[in-house]
C-alpha positions as CSV (number, residue, x, y, z in Angstrom):
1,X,122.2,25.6,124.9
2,X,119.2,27.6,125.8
3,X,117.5,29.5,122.9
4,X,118.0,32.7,124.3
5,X,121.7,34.4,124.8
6,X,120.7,35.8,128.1
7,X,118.8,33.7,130.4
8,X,116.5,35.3,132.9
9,X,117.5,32.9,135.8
10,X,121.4,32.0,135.8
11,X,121.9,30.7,139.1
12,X,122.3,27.2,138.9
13,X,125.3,28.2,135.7
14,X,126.9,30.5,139.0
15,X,126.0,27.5,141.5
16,X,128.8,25.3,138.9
17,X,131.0,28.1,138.7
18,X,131.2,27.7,143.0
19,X,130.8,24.5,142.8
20,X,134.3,23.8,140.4
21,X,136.1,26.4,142.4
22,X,134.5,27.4,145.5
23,X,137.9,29.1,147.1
24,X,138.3,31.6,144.7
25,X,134.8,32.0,144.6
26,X,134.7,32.8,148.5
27,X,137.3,35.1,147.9
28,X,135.5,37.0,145.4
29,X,132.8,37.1,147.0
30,X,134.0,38.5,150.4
31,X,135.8,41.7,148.3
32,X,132.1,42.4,146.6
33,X,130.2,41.8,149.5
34,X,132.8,44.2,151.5
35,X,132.8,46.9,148.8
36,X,128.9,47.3,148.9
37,X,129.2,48.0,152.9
38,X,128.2,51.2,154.4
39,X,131.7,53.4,154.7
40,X,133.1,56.2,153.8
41,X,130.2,56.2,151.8
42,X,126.8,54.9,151.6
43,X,125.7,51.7,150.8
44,X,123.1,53.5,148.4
45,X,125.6,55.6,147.4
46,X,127.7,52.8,146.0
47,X,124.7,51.2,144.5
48,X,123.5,54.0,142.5
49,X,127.8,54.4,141.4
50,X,127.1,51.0,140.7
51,X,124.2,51.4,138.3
52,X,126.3,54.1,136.1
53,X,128.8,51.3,135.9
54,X,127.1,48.8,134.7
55,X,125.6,51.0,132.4
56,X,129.5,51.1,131.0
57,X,130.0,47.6,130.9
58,X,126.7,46.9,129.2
59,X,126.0,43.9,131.2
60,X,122.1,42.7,131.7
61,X,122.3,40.7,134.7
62,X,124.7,43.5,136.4
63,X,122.2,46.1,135.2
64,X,119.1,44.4,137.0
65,X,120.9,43.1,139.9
66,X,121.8,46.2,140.6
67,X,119.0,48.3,140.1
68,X,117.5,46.2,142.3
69,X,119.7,46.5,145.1
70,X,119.7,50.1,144.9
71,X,116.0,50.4,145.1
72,X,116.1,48.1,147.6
73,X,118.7,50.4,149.6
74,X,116.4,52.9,149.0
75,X,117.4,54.6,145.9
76,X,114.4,56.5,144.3
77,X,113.4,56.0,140.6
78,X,114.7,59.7,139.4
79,X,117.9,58.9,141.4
80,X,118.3,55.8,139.6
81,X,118.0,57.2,136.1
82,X,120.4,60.0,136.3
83,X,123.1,57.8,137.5
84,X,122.3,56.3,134.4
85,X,122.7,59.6,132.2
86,X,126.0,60.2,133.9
87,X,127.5,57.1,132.6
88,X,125.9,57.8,129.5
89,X,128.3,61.2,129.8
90,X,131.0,59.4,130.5
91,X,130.6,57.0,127.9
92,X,130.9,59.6,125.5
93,X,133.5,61.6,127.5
94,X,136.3,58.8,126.2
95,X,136.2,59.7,122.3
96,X,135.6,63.3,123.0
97,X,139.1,63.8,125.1
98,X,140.3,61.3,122.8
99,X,139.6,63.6,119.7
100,X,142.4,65.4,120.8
101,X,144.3,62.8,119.7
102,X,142.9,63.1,116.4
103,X,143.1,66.3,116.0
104,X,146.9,66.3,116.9
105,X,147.3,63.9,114.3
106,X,145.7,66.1,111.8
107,X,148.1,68.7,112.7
108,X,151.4,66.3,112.4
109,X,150.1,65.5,108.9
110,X,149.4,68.7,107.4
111,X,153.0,69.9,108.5
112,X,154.8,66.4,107.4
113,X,155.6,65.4,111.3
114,X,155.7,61.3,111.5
115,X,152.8,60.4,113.6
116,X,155.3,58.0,115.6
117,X,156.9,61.4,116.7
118,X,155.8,62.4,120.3
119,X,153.6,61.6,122.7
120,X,150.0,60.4,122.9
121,X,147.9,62.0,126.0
122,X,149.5,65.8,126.1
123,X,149.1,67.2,129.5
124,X,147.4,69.9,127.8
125,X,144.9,69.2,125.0
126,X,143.1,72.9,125.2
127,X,143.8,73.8,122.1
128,X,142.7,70.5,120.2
129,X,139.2,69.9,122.3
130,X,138.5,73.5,121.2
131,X,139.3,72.7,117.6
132,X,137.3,69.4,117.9
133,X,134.5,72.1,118.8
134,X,134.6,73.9,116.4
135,X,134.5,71.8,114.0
136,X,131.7,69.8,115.4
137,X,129.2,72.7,114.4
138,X,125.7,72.8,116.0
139,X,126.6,69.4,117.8
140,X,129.0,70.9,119.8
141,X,126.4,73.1,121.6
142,X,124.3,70.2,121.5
143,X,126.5,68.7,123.7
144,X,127.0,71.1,126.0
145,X,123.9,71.9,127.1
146,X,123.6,67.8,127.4
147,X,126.7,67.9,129.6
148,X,125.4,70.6,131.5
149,X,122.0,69.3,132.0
150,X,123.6,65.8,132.9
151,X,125.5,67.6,135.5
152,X,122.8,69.8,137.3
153,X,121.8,69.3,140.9
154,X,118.4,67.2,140.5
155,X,117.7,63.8,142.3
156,X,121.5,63.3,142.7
157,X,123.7,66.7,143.6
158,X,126.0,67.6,141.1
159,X,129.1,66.9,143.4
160,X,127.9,63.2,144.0
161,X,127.6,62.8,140.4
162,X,131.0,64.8,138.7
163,X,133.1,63.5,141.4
164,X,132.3,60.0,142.2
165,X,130.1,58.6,139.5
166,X,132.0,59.9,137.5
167,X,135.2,59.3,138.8
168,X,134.1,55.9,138.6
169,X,132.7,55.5,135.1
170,X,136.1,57.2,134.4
171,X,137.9,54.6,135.6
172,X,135.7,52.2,133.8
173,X,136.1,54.1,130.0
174,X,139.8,53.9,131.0
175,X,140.2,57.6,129.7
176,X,142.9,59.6,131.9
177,X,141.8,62.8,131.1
178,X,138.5,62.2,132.5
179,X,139.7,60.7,135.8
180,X,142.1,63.9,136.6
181,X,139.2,65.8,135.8
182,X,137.0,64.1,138.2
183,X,139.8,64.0,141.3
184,X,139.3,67.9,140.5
185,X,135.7,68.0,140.6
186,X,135.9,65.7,143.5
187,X,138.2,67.4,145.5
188,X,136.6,70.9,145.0
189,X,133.4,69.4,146.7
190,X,135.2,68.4,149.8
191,X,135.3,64.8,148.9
192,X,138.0,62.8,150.6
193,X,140.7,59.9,149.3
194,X,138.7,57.6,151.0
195,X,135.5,58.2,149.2
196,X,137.2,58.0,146.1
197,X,138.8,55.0,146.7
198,X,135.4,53.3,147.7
199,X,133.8,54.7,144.4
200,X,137.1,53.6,142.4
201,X,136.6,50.2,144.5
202,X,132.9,50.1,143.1
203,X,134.4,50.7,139.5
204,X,137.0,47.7,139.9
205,X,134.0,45.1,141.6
206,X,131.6,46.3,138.3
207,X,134.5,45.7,136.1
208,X,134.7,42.4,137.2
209,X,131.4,41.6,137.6
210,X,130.4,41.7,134.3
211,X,132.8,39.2,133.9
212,X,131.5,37.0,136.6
213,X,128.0,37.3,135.2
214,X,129.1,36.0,132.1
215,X,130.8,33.3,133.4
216,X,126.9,31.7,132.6
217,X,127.8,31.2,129.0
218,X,131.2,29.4,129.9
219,X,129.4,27.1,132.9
220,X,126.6,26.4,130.5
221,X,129.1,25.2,127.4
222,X,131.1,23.2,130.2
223,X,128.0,21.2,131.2
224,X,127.0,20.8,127.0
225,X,130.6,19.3,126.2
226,X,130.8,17.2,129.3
227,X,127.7,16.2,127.9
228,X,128.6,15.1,124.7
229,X,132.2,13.4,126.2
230,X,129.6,11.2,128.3
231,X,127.7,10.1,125.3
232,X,130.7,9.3,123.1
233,X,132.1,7.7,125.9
234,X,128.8,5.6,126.7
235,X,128.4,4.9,122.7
């Protein structure tokens, strides 16, 4: 094993990986490699989506792969780091629609309703996001003014970054509420199904590619044990 958890230079680990299985590596391949084309939206575009989504996934190598690509598509540096504060929004945008859930609970209790009783993810959580803000004290307008700041035209226009970063990163915190909200914002701004699709399509290929990434810890503890087998084998 190497002494460091994340190597700087993992390509021969994602040469094995071909190497084992290099069908389903093709095929992987031509699906990322096709997502990142220029389409219904850019190429840049979809890099600078990509860059809030690896933010989510909290993957290194997909982080500075990415980053890299963008910049070399052209992205600038300020673009680049408010993609990066969106995801950050929409990191915390999960467990603040998902306080409504708490908050509902709370209510079952204090009026002796089983909690199995119902449904999870209301149509309508008004009522509970408001309590959750009121409740939150000073933090609450805290977090407005971050949201609304986060969401401001600047580098990137606030359209690019509500409806399709977003609507990405949305997809990639898995939280309902903030993907409706998102084909709203998205839609309001003229942007079509096929745009969101592309940016959804950009969610699915970061997903995944954090998992591919990491795929160096499982090459590298293949070649250690095949290793060992060879010198128990040879002894």
């Amino acid at each position: 094993m190497s002494e460091y958890l994340f190597k700087n230079d993992i390509s021969k680990d994602m040469a094995q990986l071909k190497e084992i299985n290099p069908e389903l590596h093709q095929v992987w391949r031509t699906y990322h490699d096709g997502v990142f084309k220029d389409g219904a939206l850019t190429k840049v575009e979809k890099e600078l989506i990509a860059i809030a989504g690896a933010h989510i996934t909290g993957d290194p190598y997909s982080i500075r792969s990415r980053v890299r690509s963008a910049k070399n598509s052209g992205a600038t540096d300020e673009q680049v780091v408010e993609s990066i504060y969106v995801a950050m929004r929409f990191a915390m945008g999960g467990p603040f629609a998902f306080s409504s859930i708490a908050f509902e609970a709370h209510y079952a209790l204090d009026n002796d309703i089983p909690l199995t009783d119902g449904h999870f993810f209301k149509k309508n959580v008004l009522k509970e996001i408001n309590e959750f803000h009121e409740c939150s004290g000073d933090n609450s307008g805290a977090f407005k003014e971050y949201t609304k700041k986060v969401f401001a035209d600047g580098a990137l226009k606030k359209d690019f970054k509500r409806g399709l970063v977003g609507l990405a990163c949305a997809h990639m915190t898995k939280c309902p509420y903030c993907i409706r909200g998102c084909v709203k914002d998205g839609r309001s701004a003229g942007y079509t199904k096929e745009q969101m699709a592309e940016a959804i399509n950009v969610a699915m290929v970061m997903s995944a590619g954090a998992s591919y990434a990491h795929t160096s810890f499982a090459m590298e503890t293949i070649t250690e044990l095949n290793e060992k087998e060879k010198t128990r084998a040879a002894g």
